[in-house]
C-alpha positions in Angstrom: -1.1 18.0 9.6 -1.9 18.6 6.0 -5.6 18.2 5.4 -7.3 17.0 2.2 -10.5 17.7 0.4 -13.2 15.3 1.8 -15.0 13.5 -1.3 -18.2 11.7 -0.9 -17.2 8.4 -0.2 -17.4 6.9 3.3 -13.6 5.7 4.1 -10.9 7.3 5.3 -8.1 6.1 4.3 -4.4 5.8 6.6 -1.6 4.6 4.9 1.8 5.0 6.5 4.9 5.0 4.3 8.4 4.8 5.4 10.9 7.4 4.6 12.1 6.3 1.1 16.2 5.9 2.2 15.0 3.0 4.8 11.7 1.5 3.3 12.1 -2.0 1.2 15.5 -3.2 2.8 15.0 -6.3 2.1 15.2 -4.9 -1.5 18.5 -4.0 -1.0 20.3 -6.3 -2.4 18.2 -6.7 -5.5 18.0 -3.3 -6.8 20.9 -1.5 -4.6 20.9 1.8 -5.3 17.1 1.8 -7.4 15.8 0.9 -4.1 14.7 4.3 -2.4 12.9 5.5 -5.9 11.3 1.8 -6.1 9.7 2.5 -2.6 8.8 5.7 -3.6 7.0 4.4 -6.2 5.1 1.5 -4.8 4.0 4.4 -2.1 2.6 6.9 -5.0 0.6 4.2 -6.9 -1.2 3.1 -3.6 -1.8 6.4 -2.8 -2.8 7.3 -6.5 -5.6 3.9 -6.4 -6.9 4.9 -2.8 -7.7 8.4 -4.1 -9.8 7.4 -7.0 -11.8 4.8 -5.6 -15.0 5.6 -5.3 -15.8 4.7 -1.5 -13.0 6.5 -0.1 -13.5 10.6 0.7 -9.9 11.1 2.2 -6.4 9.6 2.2 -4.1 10.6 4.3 -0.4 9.7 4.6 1.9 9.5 7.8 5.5 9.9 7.0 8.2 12.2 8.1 9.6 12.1 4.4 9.7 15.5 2.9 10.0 14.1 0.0 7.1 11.8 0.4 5.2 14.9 2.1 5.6 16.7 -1.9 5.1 13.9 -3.7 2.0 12.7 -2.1 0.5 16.5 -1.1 0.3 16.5 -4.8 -1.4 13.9 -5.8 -3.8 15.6 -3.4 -3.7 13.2 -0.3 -3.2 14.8 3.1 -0.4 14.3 5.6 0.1 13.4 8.7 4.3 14.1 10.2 4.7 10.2 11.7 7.0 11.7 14.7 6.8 8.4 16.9 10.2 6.5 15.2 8.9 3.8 17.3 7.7 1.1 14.7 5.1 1.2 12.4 2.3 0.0 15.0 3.1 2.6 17.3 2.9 5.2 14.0 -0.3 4.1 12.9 -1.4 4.8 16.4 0.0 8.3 16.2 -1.7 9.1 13.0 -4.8 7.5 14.0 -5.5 10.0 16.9 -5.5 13.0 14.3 -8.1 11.8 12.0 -11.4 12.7 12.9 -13.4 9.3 14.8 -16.7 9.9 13.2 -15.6 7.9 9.8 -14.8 4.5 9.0 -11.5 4.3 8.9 -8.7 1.7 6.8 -5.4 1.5 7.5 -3.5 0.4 4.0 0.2 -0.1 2.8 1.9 1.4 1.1 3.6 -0.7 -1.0 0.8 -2.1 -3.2 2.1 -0.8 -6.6 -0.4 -3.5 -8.0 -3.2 -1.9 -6.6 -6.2 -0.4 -8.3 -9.5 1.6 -7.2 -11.9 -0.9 -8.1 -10.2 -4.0 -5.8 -9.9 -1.7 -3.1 -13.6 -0.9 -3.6 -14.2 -4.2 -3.6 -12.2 -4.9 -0.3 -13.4 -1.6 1.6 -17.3 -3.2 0.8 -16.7 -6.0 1.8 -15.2 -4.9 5.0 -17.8 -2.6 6.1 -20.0 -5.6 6.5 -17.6 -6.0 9.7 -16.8 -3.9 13.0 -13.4 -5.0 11.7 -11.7 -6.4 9.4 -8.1 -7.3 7.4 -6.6 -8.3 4.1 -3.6 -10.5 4.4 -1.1 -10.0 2.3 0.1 -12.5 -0.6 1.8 -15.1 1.9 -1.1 -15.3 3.8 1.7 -14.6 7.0 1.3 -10.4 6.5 -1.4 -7.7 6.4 -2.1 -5.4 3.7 -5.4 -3.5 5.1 -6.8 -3.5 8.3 -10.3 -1.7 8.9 -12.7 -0.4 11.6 -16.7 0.8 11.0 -15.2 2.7 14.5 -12.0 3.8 14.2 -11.1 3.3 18.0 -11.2 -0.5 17.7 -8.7 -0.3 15.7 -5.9 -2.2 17.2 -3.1 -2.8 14.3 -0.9 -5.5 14.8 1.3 -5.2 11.9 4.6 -7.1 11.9 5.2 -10.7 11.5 2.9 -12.8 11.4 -0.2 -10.2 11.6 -2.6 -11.8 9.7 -2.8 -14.9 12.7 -2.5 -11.8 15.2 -5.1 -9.9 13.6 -7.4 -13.3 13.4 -6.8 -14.4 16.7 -7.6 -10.4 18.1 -11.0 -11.5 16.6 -10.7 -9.2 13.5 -12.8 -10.6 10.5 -10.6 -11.8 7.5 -11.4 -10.5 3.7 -10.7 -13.2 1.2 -11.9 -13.8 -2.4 -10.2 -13.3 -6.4 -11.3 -10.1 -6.8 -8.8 -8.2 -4.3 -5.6 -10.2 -5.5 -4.3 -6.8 -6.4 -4.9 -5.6 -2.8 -2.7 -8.9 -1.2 0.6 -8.1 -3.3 2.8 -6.7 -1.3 6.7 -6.0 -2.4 8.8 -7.2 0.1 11.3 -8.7 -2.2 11.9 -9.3 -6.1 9.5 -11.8 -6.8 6.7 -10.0 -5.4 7.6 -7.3 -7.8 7.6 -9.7 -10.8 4.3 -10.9 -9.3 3.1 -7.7 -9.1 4.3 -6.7 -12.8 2.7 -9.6 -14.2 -0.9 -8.6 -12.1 0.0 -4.9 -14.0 1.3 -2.0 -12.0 0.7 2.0 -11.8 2.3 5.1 -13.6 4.6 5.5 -11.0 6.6 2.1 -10.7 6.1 1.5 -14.7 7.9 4.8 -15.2 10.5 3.6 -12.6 10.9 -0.1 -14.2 11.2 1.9 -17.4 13.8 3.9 -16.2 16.7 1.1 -15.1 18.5 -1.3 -16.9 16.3 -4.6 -15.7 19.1 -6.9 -17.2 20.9 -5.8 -13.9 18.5 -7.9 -12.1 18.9 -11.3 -13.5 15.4 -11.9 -13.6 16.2 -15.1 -15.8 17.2 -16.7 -12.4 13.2 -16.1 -11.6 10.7 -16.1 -14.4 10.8 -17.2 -18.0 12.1 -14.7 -20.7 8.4 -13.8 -21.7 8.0 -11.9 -18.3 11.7 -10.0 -18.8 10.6 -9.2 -22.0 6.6 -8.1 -20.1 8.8 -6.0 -17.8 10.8 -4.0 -20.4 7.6 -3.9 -22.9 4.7 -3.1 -20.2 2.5 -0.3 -20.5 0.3 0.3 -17.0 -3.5 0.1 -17.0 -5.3 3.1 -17.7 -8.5 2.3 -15.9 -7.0 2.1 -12.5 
């Protein structure tokens, strides 16, 4: 396990990210072979937004990547090797037994390349005002963040259909307009126009920047004004 620098805020921060050749299948056959640097980059923008917000002192990332280990070691998150392979519950698990229990602890995905410091902020407040607590995703079906005041209640029930498992375990859900950027997931190409229109990190701007977006046909989905967002966009400093 690579440790980080503890910072003053009171979170810690898990967020377990798929090795980059398998994460975001169902991106596949959208952005074919863009797909393993797309996850990469929805991972290193959620990392980059959990590490500046305020009210987090550590992230910490479970993958057995190497090249998510690098990537993320430098933005100056620590790692945890996920060695389970037995589905991303079972991982979380894993990782969750490493971190030390004295901290409140969130578990957050990592494919939020919406995401900024300030709504996490927002959603890791309003969380701590419950022994637990979870963010469903966009679709209201999934789970973006799932939280604990004591880390061993955590019981993650990620998958499909979470947010009614989560709800029905009793967890407390986190609503409102001010974490928006903290529901959009990317599961598939609309969320990432979704997401784009919201405004995205460095990482995935660079990467949009990079490919030839008329590949996509994203007339089929939006109006010309958001192709033309996509190719012009320029990601929000103040993240």
């Amino acid at each position: 396990m690579l440790r980080a620098r503890r910072r003053a805020g009171s979170w810690q921060v898990l967020i377990p990210v798929k090795d980059a050749e398998h994460a975001k299948s169902r991106l596949a056959p959208a952005l074919g072979e863009h797909r393993a640097r797309a996850a990469m980059a929805f991972a290193l923008d959620t990392v980059a937004a959990a590490l500046q917000c305020a009210a987090v002192a550590e992230v910490t990332v479970a993958t057995n990547d190497p090249s998510v280990t690098l990537a993320v070691s430098a933005l100056g998150a620590g790692v945890i090797r996920d060695g389970t392979g037995s589905g991303l519950n079972h991982a979380i698990v894993h990782a969750l037994a490493a971190l030390p229990h004295a901290s409140r602890t969130a578990v957050l995905l990592g494919d939020l390349p919406a995401l900024t410091s300030n709504e996490l902020g927002h959603a890791l407040k309003a969380a701590g005002r419950h022994a637990t607590a979870f963010v469903a995703d966009a679709s209201g079906d999934g789970t973006t963040l799932l939280t604990a005041v004591h880390p061993m209640q955590l019981e993650p029930r990620f998958g499909p259909a979470s947010a009614a498992a989560h709800a029905a375990a009793g967890v407390e859900r986190i609503a409102g307009r001010r974490i928006s950027r903290v529901r959009r997931d990317v599961d598939e190409l609309a969320d990432l126009i979704e997401a784009t229109d919201l405004g995205v990190g460095r990482h995935t701007c660079e990467w949009l920047k990079s490919i030839d977006l008329s590949a996509f046909e994203l007339q089929q989905l939006a109006p010309e004004s958001m192709t033309m967002r996509l190719i012009a966009m320029e990601y929000t400093t103040s993240r």
